[in-house]
Each structure stands twice: as C-alpha cells, then as structure tokens.
N, CA and C atoms of all chains as a GROMACS GRO file, in nm:
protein
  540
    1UNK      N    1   0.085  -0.120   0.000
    1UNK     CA    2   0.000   0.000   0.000
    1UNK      C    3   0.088   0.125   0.000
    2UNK      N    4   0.049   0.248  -0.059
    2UNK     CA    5   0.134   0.359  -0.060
    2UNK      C    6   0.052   0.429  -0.061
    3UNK      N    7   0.123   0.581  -0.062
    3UNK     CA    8   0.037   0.686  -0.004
    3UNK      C    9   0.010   0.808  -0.115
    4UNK      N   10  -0.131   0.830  -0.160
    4UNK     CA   11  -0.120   0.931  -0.240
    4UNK      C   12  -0.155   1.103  -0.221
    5UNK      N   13  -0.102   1.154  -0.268
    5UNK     CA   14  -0.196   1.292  -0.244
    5UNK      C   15  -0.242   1.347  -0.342
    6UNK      N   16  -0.396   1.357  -0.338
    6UNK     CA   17  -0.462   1.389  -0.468
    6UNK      C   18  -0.548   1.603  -0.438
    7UNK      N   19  -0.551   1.621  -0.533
    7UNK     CA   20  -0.594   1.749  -0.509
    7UNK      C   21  -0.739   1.723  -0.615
    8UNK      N   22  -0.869   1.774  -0.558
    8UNK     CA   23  -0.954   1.772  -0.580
    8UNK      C   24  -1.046   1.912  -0.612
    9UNK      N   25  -1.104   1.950  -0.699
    9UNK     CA   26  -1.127   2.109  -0.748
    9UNK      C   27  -1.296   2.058  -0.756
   10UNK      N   28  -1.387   2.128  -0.752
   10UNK     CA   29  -1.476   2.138  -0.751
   10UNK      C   30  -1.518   2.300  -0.750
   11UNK      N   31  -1.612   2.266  -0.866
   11UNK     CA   32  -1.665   2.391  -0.908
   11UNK      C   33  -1.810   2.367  -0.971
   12UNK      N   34  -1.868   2.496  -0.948
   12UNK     CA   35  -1.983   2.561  -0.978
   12UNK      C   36  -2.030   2.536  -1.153
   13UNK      N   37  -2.090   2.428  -1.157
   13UNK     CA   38  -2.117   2.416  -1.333
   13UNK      C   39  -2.124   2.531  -1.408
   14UNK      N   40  -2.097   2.534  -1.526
   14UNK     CA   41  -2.132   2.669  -1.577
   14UNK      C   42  -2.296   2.726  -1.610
   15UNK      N   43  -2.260   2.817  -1.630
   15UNK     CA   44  -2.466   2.926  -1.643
   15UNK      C   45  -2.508   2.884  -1.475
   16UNK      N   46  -2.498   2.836  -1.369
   16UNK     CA   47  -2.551   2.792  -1.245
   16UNK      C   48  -2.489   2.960  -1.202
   17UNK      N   49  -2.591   2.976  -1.124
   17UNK     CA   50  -2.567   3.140  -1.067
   17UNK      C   51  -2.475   3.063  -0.965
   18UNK      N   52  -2.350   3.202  -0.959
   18UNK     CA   53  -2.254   3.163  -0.807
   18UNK      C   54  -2.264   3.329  -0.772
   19UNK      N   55  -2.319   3.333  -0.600
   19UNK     CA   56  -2.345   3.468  -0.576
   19UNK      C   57  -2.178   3.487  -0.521
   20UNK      N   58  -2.091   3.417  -0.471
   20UNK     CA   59  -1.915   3.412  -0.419
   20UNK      C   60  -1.872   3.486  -0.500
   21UNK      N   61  -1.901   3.424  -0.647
   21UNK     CA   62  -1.839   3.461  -0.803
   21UNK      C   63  -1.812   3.628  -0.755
   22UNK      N   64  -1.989   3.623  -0.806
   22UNK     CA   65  -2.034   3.790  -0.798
   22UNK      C   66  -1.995   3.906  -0.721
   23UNK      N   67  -1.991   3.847  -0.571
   23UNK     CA   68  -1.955   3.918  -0.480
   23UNK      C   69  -1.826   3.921  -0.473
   24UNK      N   70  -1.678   3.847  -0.533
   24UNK     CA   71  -1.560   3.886  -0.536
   24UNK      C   72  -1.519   3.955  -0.664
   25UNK      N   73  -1.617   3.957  -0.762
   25UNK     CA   74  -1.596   4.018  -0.917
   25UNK      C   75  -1.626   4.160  -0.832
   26UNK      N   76  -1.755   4.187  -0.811
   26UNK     CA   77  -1.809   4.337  -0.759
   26UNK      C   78  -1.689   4.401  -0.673
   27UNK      N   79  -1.606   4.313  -0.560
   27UNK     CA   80  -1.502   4.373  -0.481
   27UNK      C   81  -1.386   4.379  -0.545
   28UNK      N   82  -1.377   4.328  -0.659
   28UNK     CA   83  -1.224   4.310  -0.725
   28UNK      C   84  -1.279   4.498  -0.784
   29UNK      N   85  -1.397   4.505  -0.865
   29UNK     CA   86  -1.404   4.644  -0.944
   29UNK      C   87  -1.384   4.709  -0.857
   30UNK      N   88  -1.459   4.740  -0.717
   30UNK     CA   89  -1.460   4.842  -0.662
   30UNK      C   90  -1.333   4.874  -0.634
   31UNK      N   91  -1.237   4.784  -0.620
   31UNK     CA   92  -1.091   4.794  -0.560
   31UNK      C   93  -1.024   4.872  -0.678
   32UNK      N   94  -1.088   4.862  -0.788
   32UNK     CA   95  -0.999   4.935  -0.903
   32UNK      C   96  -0.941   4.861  -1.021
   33UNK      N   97  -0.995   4.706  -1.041
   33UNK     CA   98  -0.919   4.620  -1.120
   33UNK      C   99  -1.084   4.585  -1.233
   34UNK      N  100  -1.071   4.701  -1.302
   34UNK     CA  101  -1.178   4.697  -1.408
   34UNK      C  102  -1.163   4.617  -1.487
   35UNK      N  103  -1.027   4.538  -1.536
   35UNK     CA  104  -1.043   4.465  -1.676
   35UNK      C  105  -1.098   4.279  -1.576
   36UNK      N  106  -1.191   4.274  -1.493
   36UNK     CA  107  -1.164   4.172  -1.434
   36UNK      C  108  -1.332   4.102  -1.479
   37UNK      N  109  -1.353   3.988  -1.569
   37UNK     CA  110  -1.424   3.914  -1.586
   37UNK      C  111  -1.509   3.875  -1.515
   38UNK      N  112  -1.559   3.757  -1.579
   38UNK     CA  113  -1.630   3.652  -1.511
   38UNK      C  114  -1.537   3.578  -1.400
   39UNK      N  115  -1.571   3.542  -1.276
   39UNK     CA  116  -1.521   3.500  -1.160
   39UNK      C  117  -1.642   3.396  -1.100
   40UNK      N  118  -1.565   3.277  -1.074
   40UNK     CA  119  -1.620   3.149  -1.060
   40UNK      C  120  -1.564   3.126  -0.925
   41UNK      N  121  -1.625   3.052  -0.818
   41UNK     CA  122  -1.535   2.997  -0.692
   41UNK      C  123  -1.587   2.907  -0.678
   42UNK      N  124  -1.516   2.772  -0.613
   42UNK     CA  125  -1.511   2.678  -0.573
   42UNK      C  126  -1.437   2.625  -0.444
   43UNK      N  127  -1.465   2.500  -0.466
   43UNK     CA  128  -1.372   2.428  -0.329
   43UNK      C  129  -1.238   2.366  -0.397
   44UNK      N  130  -1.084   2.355  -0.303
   44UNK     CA  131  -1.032   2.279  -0.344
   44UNK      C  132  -0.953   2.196  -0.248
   45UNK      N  133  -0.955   2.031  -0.247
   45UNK     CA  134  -0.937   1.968  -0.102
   45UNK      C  135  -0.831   1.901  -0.170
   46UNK      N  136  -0.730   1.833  -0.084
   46UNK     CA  137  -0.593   1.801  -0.106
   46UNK      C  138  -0.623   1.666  -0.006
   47UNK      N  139  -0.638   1.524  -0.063
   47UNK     CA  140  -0.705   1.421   0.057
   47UNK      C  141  -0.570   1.357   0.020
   48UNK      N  142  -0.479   1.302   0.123
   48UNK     CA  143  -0.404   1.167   0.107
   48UNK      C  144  -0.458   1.057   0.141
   49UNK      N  145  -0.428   0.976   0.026
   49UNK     CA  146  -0.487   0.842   0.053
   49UNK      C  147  -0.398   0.708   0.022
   50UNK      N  148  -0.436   0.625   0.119
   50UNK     CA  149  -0.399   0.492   0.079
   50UNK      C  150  -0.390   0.419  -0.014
   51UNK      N  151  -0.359   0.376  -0.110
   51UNK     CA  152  -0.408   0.280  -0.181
   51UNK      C  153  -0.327   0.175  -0.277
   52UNK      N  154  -0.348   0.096  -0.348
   52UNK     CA  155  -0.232   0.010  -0.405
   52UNK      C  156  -0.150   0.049  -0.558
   53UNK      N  157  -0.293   0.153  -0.606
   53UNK     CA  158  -0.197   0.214  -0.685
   53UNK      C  159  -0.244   0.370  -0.697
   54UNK      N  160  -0.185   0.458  -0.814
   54UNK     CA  161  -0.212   0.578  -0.860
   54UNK      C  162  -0.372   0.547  -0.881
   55UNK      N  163  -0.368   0.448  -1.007
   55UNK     CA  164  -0.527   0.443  -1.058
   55UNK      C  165  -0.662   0.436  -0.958
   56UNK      N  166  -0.615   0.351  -0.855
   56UNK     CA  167  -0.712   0.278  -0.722
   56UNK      C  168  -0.740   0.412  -0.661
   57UNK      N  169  -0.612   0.481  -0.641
   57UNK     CA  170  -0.632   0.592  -0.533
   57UNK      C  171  -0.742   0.681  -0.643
   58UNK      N  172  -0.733   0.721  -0.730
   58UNK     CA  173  -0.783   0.817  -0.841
   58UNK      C  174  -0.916   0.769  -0.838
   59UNK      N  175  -0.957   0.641  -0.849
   59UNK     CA  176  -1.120   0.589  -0.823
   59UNK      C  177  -1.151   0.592  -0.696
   60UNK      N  178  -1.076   0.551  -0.607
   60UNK     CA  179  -1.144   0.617  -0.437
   60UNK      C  180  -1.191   0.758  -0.465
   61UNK      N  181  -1.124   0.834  -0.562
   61UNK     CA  182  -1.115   1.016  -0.495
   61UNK      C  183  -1.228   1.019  -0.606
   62UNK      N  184  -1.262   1.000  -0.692
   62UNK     CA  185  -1.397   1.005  -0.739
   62UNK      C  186  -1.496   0.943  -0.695
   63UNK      N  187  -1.533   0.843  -0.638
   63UNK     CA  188  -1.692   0.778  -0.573
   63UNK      C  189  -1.642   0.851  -0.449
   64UNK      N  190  -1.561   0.906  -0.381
   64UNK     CA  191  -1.570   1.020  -0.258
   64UNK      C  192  -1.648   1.160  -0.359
   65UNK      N  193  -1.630   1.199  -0.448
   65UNK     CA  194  -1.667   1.330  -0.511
   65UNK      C  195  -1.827   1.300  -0.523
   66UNK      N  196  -1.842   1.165  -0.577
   66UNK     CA  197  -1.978   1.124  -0.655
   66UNK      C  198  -2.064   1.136  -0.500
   67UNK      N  199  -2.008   1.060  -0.425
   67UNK     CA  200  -2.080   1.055  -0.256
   67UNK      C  201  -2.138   1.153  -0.173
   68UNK      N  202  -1.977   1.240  -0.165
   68UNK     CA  203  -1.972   1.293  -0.059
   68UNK      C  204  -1.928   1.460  -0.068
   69UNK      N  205  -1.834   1.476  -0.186
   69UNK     CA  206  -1.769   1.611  -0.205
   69UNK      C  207  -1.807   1.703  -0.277
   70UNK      N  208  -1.887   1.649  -0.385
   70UNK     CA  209  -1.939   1.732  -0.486
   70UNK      C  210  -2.115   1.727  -0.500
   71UNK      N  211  -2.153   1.850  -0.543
   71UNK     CA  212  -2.350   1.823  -0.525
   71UNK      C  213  -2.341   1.777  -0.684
   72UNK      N  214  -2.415   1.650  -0.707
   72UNK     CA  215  -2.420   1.626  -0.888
   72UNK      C  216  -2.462   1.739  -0.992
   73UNK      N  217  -2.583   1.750  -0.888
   73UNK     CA  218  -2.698   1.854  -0.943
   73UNK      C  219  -2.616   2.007  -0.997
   74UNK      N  220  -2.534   2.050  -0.928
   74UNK     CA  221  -2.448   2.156  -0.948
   74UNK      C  222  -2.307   2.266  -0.952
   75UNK      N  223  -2.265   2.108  -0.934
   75UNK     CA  224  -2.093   2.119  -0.903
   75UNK      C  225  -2.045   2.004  -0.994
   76UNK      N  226  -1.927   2.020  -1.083
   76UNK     CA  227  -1.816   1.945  -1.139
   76UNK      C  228  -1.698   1.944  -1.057
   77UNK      N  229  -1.658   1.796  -1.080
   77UNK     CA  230  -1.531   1.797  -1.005
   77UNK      C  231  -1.390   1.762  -1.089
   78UNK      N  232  -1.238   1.757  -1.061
   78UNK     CA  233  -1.157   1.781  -1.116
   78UNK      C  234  -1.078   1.702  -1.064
   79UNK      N  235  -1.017   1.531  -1.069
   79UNK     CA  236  -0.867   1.526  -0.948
   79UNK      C  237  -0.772   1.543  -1.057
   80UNK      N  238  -0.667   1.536  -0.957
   80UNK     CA  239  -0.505   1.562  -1.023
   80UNK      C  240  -0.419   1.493  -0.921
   81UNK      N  241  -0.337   1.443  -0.941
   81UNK     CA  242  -0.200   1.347  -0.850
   81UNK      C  243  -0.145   1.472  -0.808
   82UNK      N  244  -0.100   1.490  -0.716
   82UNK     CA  245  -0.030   1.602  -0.685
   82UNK      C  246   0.125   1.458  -0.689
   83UNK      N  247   0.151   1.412  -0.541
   83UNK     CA  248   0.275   1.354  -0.527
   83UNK      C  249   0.215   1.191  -0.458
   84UNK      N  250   0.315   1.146  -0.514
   84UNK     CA  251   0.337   0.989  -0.434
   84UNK      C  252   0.378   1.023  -0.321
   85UNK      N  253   0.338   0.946  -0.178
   85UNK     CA  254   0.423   0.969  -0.052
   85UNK      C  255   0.505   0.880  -0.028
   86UNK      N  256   0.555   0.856   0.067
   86UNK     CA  257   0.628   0.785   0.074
   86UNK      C  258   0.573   0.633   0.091
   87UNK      N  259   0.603   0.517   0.090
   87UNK     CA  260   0.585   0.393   0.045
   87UNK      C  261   0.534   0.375  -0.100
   88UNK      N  262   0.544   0.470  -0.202
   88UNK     CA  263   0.490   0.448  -0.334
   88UNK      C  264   0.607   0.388  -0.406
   89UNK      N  265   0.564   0.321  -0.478
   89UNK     CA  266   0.628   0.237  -0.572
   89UNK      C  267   0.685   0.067  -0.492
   90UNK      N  268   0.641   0.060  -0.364
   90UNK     CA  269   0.725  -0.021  -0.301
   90UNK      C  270   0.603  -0.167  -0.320
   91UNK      N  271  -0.491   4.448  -2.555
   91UNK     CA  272  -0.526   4.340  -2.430
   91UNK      C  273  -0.597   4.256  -2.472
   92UNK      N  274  -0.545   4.141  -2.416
   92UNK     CA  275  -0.608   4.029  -2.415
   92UNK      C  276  -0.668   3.963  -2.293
   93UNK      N  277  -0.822   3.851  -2.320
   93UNK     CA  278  -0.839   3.792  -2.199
   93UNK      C  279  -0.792   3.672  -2.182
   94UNK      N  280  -0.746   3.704  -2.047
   94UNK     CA  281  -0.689   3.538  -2.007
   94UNK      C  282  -0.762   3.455  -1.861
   95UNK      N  283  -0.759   3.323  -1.831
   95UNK     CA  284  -0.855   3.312  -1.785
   95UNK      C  285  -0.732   3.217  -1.670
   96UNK      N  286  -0.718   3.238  -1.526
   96UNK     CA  287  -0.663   3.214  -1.403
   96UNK      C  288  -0.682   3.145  -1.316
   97UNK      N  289  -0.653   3.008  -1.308
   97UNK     CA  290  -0.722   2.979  -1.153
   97UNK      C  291  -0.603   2.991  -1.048
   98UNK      N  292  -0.645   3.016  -0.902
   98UNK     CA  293  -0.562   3.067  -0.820
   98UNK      C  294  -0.650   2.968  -0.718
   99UNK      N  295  -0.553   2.893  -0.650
   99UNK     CA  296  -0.599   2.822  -0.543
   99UNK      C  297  -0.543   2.844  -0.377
  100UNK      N  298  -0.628   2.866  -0.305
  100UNK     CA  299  -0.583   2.934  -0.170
  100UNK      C  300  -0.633   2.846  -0.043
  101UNK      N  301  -0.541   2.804   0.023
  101UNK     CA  302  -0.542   2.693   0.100
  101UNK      C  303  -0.497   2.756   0.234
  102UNK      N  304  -0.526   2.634   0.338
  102UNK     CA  305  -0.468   2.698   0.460
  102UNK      C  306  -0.340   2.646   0.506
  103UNK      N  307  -0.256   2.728   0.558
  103UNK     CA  308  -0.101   2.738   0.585
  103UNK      C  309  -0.035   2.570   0.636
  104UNK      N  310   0.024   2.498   0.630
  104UNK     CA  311   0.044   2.403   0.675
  104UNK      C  312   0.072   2.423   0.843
  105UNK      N  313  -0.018   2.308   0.952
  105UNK     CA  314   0.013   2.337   1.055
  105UNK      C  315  -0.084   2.375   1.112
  106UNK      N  316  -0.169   2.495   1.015
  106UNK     CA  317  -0.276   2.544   1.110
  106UNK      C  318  -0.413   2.466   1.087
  107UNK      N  319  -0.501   2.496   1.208
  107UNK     CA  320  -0.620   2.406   1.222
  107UNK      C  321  -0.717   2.432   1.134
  108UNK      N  322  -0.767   2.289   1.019
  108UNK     CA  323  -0.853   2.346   0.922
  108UNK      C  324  -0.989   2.280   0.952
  109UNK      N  325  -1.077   2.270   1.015
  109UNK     CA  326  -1.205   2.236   1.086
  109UNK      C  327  -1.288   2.146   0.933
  110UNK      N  328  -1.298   2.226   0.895
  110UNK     CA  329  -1.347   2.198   0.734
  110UNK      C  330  -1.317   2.059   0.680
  111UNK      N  331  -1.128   2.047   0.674
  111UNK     CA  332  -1.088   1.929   0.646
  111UNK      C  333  -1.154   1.805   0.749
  112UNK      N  334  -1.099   1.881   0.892
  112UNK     CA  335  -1.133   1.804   0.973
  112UNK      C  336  -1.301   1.687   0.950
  113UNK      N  337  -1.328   1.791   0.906
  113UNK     CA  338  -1.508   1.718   0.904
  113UNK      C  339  -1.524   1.659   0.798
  114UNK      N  340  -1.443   1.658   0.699
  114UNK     CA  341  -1.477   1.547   0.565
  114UNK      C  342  -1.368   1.458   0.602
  115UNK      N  343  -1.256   1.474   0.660
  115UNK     CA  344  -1.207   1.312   0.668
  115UNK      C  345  -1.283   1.276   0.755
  116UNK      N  346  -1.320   1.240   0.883
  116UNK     CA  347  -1.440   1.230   0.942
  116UNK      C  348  -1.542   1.153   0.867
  117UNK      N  349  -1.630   1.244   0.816
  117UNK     CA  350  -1.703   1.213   0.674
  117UNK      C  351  -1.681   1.068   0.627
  118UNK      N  352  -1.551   1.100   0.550
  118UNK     CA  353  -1.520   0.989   0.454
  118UNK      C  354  -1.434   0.819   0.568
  119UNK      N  355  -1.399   0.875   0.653
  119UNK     CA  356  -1.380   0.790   0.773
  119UNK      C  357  -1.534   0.679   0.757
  120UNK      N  358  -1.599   0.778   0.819
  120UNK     CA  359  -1.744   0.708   0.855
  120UNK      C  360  -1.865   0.680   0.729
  121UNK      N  361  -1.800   0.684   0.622
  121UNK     CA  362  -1.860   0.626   0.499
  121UNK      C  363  -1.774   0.492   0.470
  122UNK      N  364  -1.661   0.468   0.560
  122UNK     CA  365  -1.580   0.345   0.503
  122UNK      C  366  -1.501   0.337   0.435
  123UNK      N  367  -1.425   0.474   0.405
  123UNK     CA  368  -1.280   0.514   0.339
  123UNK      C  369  -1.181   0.527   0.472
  124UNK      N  370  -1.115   0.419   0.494
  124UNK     CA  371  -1.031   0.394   0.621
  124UNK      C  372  -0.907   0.460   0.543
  125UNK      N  373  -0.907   0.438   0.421
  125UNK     CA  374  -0.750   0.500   0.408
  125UNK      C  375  -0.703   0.643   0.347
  126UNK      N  376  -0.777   0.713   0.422
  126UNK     CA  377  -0.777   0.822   0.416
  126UNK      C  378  -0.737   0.889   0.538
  127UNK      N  379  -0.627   0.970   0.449
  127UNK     CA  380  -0.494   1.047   0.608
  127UNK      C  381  -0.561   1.192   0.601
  128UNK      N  382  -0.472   1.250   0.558
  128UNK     CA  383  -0.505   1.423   0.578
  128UNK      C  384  -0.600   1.505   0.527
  129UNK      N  385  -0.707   1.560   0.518
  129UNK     CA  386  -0.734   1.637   0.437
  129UNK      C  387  -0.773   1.778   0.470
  130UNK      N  388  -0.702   1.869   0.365
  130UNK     CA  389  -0.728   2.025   0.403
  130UNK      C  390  -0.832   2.072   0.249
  131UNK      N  391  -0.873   2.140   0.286
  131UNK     CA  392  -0.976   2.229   0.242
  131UNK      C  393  -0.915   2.383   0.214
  132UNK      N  394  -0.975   2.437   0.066
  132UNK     CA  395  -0.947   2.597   0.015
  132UNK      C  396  -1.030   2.629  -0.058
  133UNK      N  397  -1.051   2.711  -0.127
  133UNK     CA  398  -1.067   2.798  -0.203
  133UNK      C  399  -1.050   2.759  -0.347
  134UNK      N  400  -1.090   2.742  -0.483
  134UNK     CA  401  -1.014   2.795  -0.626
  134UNK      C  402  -1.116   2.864  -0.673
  135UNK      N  403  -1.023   2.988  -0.732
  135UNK     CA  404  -1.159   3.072  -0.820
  135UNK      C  405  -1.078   3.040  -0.973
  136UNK      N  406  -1.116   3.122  -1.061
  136UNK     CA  407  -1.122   3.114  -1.199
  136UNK      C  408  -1.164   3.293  -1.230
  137UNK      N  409  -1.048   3.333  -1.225
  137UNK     CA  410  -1.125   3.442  -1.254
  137UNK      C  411  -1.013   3.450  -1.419
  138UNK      N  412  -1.155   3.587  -1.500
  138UNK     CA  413  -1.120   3.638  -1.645
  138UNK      C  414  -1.082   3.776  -1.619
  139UNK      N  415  -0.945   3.750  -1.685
  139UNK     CA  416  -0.854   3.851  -1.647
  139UNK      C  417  -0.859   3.988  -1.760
  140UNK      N  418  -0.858   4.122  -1.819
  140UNK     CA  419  -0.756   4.149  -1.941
  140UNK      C  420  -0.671   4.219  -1.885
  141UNK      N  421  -0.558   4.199  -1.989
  141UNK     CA  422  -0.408   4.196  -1.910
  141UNK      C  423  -0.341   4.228  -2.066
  142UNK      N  424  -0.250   4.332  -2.077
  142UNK     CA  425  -0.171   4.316  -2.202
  142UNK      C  426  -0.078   4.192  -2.227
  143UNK      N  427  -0.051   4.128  -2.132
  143UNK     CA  428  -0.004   4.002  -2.156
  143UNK      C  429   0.012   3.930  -2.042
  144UNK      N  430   0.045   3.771  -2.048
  144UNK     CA  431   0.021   3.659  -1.964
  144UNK      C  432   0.084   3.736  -1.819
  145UNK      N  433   0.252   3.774  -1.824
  145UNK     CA  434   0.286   3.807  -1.748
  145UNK      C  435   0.203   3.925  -1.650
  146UNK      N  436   0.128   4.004  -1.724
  146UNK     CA  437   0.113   4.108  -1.608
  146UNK      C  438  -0.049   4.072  -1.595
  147UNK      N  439  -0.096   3.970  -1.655
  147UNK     CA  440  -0.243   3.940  -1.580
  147UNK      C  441  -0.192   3.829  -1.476
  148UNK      N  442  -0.086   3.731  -1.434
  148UNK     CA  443  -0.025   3.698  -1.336
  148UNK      C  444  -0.009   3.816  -1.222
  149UNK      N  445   0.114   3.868  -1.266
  149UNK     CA  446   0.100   3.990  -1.152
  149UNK      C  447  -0.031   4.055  -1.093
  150UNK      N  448  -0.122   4.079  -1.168
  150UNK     CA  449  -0.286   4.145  -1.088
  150UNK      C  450  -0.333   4.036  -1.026
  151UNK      N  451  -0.312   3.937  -1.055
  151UNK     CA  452  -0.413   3.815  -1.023
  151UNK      C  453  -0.311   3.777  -0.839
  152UNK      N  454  -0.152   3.817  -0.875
  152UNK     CA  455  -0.102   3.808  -0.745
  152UNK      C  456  -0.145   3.975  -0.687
  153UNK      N  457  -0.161   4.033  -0.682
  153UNK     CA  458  -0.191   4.157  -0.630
  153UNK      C  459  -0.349   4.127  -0.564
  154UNK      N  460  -0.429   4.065  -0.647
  154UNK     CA  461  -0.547   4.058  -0.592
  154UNK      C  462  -0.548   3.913  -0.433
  155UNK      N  463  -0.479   3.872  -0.474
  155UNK     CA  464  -0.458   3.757  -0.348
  155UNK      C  465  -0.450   3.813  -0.270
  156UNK      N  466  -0.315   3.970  -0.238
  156UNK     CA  467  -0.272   3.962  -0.136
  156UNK      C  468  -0.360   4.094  -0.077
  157UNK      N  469  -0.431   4.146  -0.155
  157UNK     CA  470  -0.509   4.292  -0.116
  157UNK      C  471  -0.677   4.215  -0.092
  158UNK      N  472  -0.700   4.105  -0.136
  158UNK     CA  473  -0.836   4.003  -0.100
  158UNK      C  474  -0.856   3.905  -0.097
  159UNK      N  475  -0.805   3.833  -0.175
  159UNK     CA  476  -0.836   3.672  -0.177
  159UNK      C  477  -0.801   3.594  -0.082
  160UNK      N  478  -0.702   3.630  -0.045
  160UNK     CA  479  -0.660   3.525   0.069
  160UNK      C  480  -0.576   3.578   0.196
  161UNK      N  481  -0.618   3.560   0.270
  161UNK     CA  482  -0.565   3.599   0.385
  161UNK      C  483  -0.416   3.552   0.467
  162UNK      N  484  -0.336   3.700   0.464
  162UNK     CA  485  -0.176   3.617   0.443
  162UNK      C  486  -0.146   3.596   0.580
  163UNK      N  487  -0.213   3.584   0.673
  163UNK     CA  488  -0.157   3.499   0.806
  163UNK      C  489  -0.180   3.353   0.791
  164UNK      N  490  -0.283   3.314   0.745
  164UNK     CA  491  -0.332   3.200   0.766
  164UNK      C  492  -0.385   3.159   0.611
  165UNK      N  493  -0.323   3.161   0.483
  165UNK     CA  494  -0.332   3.066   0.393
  165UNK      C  495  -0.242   3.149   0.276
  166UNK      N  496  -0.197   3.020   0.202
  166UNK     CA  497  -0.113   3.041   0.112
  166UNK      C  498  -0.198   3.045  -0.022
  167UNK      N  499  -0.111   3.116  -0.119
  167UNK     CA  500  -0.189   3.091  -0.251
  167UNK      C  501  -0.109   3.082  -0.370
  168UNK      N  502  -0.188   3.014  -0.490
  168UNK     CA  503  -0.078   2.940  -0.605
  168UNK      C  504  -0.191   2.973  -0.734
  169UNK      N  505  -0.128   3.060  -0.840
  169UNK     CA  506  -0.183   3.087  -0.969
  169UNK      C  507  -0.122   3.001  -1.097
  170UNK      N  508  -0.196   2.953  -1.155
  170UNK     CA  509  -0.195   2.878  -1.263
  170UNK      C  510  -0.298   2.996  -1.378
  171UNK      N  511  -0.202   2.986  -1.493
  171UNK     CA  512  -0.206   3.061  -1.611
  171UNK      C  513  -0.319   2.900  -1.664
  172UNK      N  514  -0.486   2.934  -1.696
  172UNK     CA  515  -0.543   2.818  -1.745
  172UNK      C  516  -0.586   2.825  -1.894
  173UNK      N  517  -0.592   2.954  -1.990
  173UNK     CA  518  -0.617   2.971  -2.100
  173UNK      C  519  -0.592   3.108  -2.155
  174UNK      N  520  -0.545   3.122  -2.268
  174UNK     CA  521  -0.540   3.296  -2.293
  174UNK      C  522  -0.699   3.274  -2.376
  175UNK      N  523  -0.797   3.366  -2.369
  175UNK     CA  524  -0.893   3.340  -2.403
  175UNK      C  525  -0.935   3.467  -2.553
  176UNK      N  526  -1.020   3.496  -2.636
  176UNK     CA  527  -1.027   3.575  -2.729
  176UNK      C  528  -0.956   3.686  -2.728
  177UNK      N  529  -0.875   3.758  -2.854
  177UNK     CA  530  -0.821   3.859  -2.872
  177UNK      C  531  -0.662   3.793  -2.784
  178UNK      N  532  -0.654   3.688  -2.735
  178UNK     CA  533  -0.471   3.680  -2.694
  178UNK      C  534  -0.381   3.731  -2.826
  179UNK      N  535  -0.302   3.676  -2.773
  179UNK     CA  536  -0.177   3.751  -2.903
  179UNK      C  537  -0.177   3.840  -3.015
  180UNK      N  538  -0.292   3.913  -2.978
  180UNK     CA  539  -0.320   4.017  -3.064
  180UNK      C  540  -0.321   4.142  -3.042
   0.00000   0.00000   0.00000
C-alpha cells in the first residue's frame, strides 16, 4: 500500500448562478481592477490516501466526489496526483 | 489586451487548524474510506482577467490575493495561467 496525495477542485457548473463569483468580481471592481471578468469559486481539497496504486487511489477520490464532495446537481469535479508519498512504488 | 482566464488556489497554511478538512475526513472515515490520512480544504476561483499580456495578468491576479483573496496569516496561494482566451496575441 502507498500513499497518495490527490488534489480535488470542484466547481460551480457553468450558467448555475454563483453569488461568491459575484460578490468577489463586484469587490475586485470596486478595488480598481476593471479589466476583471467573469469569476467562478469553488472548493479545493488536497485528501491523502492509501491505496495500491495511482489508478485505485484516483477511483477512491472520485466515488468520494460522486458521494460525498461534490452536489451532482451543481458542481463538477476535477482530481489531479499532486505527489506519491512515501511507500509508493514499493 | 487580451483575456486570459486564471485559476488561483488558496489553502490553509500548513500546521494550522482546518475544521473543514477536519469534518470530511471524518465524513469519509465514517462512509468506510479507512484509508484516508489528511485532508485540508481551500478555495479555487477562476477568474477572467484582461491583461496586455500573460505576465502582467499573473501579476494582478497576485496583487489581488494579497489585497483580497486570501488571507496572508493564515493561507497560502498558487496561480496557474489556465487559457489565454479571445483577442490573446493580438
């Protein structure tokens, strides 16, 4: 077994109103940074996990998203390997 | 100018107490993911930048971290350049 660390992004589907978005776009203008777009926010969680491989760990961290981390109805989610920990490859 | 489009992810400092994480490993503990070690919890936005070029919509996008986005006692933050979007290199 080895240890992974996966980084997990979850975000706000697109056209789904995000009032976060809005309310840090509105404070970015007022601050003075006019050329500043559309602004989206999300969550982003960094889980280490156990598992026997890259792939295993990568399907744990999705049926955790499908479960538990992400709403289906209005959030997409994103993993990425960040690093092997230590006991990987062994 | 062109638009370019940023995600910036803002996490909490290593060390300090993230309650948040705390409650989804927990979570995923008590759904029957035993092999699950650490997990911290942040922030990613996506914001649309215009910027005369990559480099100095980086620089605003770090300027905006440290004047709002994230709070520099207690979390770090990391920008990723994610698309130059219509009108780039032009």
């Amino acid at each position: 077994m080895s240890q992974y660390r996966l980084e997990i992004r979850v975000k706000p589907r697109p056209g789904l109103l995000d009032p976060q978005g809005k309310a840090i776009h509105h404070s970015l203008n007022s601050l003075g940074w006019d050329g500043v777009g559309d602004v989206r926010v999300g969550k982003v969680m960094y889980i280490d996990i156990e598992a026997d491989s890259e792939t295993s760990a990568g399907e744990a961290a999705e049926a955790m998203c499908r479960k538990l981390l992400a709403n289906p109805v209005t959030e997409d989610f994103e993993i990425s390997m960040i690093e092997a920990l230590e006991g990987a490859g062994s």
